[in-house]
C-alpha positions in Angstrom: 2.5 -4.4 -25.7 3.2 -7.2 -23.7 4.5 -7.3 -19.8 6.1 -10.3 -18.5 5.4 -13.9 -19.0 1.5 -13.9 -18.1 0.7 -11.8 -21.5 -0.6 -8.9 -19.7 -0.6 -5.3 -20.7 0.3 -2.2 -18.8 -3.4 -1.1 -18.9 -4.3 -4.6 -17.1 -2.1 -3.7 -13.9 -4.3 0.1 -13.9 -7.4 -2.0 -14.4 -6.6 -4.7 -11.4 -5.5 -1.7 -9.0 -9.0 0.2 -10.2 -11.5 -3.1 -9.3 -9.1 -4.2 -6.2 -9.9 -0.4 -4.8 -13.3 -0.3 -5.7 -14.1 -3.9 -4.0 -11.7 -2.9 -0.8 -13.6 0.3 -0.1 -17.3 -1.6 -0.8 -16.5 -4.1 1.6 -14.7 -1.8 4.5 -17.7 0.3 4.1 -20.3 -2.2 3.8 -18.8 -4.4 6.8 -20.0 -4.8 9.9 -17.8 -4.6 13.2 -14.3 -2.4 14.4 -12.9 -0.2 11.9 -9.7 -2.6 12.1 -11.5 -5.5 11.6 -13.0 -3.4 8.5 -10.0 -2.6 6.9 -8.7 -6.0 7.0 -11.9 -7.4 5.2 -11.3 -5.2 3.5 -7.7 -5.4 2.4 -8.3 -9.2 2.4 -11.0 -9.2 -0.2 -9.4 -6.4 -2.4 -6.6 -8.9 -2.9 -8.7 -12.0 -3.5 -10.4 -9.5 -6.3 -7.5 -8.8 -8.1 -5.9 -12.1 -8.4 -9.2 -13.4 -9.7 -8.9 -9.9 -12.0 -4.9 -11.0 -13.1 -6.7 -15.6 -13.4 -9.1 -14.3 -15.4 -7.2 -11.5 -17.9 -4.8 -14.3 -18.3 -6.9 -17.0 -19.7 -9.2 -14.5 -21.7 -5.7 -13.3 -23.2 -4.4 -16.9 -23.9 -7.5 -18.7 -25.1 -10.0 -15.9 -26.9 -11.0 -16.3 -30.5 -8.4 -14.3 -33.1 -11.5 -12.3 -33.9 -11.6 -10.3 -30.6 
């Protein structure tokens, strides 16, 4: 099942939350500094993650083999 014009599936939205969580908490944890300033690594890195997540689903959706 299809969402929207990108070609991704509900799952996909679960999936990006899951691995933009995961790499948020890694990085607040792992960082050095104020808690603030931790959170806001963070929050900033969680978001880069997931649009890299939604770049890469897309094109992997669009251009695998018919095989797959």
């Amino acid at each position: 099942m299809n969402v929207g014009t990108l070609g991704l599936e509900k799952r996909d939205g679960r999936n990006m939350l899951v691995v933009a969580g995961i790499v948020t908490t890694a990085v607040s944890v792992t960082a050095e500094g104020p808690v603030g300033a931790r959170v806001v690594a963070g929050a900033v890195v969680g978001i880069v993650a997931a649009a890299v997540f939604v770049a890469s689903t897309v094109l992997i959706n669009r251009y695998k083999p018919d095989h797959w």
